[in-house]
C-alpha positions in Angstrom: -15.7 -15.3 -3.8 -13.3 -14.7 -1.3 -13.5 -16.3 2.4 -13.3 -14.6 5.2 -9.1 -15.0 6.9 -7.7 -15.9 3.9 -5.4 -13.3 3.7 -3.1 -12.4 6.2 0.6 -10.3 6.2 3.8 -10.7 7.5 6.6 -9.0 8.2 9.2 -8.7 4.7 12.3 -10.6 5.2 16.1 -10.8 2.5 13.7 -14.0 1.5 11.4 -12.0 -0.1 13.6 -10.1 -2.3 13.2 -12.3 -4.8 9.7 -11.7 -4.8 9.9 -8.1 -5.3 12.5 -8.6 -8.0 10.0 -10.5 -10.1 7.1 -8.3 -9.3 8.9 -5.3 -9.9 10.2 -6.4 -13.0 6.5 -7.1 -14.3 5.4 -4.5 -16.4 1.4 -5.4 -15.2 2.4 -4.6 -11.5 4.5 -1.1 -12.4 1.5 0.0 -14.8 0.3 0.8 -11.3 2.9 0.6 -9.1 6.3 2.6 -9.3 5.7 2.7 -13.1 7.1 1.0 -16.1 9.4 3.5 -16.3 11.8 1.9 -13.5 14.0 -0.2 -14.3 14.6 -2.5 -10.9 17.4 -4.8 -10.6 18.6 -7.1 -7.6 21.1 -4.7 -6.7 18.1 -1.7 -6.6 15.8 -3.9 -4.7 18.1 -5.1 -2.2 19.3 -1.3 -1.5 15.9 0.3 -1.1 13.8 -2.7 0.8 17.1 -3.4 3.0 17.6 0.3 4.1 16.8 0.9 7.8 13.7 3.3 8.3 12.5 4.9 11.2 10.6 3.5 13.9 6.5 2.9 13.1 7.0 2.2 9.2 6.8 -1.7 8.7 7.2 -3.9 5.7 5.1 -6.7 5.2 4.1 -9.6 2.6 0.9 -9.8 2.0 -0.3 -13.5 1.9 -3.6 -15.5 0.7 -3.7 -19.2 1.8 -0.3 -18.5 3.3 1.2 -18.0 -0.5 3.3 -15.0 -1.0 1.1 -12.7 -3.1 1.9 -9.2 -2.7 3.6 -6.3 -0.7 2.7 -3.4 1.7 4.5 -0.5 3.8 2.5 0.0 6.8 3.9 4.2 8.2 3.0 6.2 11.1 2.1 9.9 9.8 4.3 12.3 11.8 5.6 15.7 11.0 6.4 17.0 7.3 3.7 13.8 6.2 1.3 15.8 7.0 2.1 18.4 4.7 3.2 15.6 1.9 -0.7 13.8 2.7 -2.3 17.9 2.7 -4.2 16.0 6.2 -4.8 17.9 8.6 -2.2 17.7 11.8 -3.4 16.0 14.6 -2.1 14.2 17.6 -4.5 10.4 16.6 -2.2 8.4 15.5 -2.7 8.1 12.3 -1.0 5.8 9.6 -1.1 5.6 6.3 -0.1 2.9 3.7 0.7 1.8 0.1 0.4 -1.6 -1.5 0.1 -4.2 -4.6 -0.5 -7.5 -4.9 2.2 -9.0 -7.4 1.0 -11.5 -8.7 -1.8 -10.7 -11.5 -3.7 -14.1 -11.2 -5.0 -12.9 -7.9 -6.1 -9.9 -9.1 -10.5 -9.0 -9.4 -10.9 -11.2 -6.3 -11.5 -9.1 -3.5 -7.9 -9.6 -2.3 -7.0 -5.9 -2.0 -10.3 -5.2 -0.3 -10.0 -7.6 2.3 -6.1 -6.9 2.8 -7.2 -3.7 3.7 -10.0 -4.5 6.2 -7.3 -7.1 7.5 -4.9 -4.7 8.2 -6.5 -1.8 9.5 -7.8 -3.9 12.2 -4.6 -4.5 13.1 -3.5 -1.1 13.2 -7.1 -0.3 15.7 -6.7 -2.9 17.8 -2.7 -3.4 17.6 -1.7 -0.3 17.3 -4.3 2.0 18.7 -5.0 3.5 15.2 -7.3 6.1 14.6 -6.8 6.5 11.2 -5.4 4.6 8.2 -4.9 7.1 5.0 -3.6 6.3 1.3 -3.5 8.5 -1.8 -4.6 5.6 -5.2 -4.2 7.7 -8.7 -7.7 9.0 -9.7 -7.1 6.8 -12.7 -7.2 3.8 -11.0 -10.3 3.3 -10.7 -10.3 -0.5 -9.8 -8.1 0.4 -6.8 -10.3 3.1 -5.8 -13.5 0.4 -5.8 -11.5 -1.8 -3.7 -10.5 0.6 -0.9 -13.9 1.9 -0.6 -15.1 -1.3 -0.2 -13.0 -2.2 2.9 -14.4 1.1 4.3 -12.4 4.1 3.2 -13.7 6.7 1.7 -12.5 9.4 -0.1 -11.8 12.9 1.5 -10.5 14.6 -1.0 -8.6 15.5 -4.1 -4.5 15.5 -4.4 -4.0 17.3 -7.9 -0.8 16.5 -9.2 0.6 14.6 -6.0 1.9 11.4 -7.4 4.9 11.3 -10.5 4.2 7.9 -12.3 5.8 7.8 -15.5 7.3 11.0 -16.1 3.8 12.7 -15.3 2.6 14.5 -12.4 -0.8 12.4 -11.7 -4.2 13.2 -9.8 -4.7 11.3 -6.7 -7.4 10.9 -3.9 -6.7 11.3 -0.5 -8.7 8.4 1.3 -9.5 7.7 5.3 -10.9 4.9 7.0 -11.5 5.8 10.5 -11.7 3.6 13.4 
C-alpha cells in the first residue's frame, strides 16, 4: 500500500514536454484522458502546455518517490466557469482541477487518491481554498473511487458536459470542501 508523502507535485517545466509527448501518445492514458481520438505531436504539445494562461491556473507534474509520473492543472473558478462547472457562483475561492497519472504501472495504487488529498491541502492552507471541484466521466468508475476516497464527493450530475471521442459523455460534478 501506499505510504504516506510519497507523492508530491511540481510546477511543469519545457523538460517535461517529453513526458507529455509519450503519455499523450499512449493510447491507455487517452482512453481516459483527451481520448484516443487525438493525435498529439511535439509540435501540438509544445503549443498548448507552452501557451501563457491567466493568473491562478498552474501546471504541475505529479511525482511519487520524486519520479515523474503524471500531470495536473490546478485553476481558480472565476466568471463564465461557473456556468461551464453549472456550480453555483460564489465569492470562496474555489478551484477546480483535472489530472492523469501517465504512466500505467502506477496505476490501482492509491496514487490518484493521495494526489488529490496532497494537493487540496495545498490549495487550503496555500491558497486559502474553500473548495476544490472536478467533473470524472460517469464511466470512469475507477476514477470516481479514487476521488471519493481523498474526500470528494459527488454533488451532482453533468449530462452530456464532457466530448471524449466524438461523444458527448455524462460526468459528475464533485466537491471536496475544506
Amino acid at each position: 500500500m501506499l505510504e504516506e508523502k510519497r507523492v508530491s507535485f511540481r510546477p511543469m517545466s519545457e523538460d517535461d514536454l517529453v513526458l507529455m509527448l509519450k503519455w499523450l501518445t499512449d493510447d491507455r492514458v487517452l482512453e481516459f484522458y483527451d481520448g484516443r481520438d487525438k493525435k498529439h505531436t511535439q509540435k501540438t504539445i509544445r503549443e498548448h502546455y507552452t501557451e501563457q494562461w491567466a493568473d491562478e491556473i498552474y501546471r504541475v507534474i505529479i511525482e511519487y518517490d520524486t519520479i515523474p509520473i503524471g500531470y495536473a492543472q490546478i485553476y481558480r473558478i472565476q466568471g463564465e466557469l461557473f456556468d461551464e462547472y453549472d456550480y453555483h457562483e460564489t465569492e470562496e475561492k474555489i478551484y477546480a482541477m483535472d489530472q492523469f497519472i501517465g504512466e500505467p504501472e502506477y496505476w490501482n495504487m492509491g496514487i490518484g487518491a493521495e494526489y488529490c488529498r496532497v494537493v487540496c491541502q495545498y490549495l487550503r492552507t496555500e491558497m486559502d481554498a474553500d473548495a476544490v471541484i472536478l467533473d470524472p466521466r460517469k464511466n470512469n468508475p475507477r476514477a470516481v473511487r479514487a476521488y471519493q476516497k481523498a474526500g470528494f464527493e459527488i454533488i451532482k450530475e453533468l449530462p452530456e458536459h464532457e466530448l471524449h471521442e466524438g461523444k458527448k459523455e455524462d460526468c459528475v460534478l464533485m466537491e471536496w470542501r475544506a
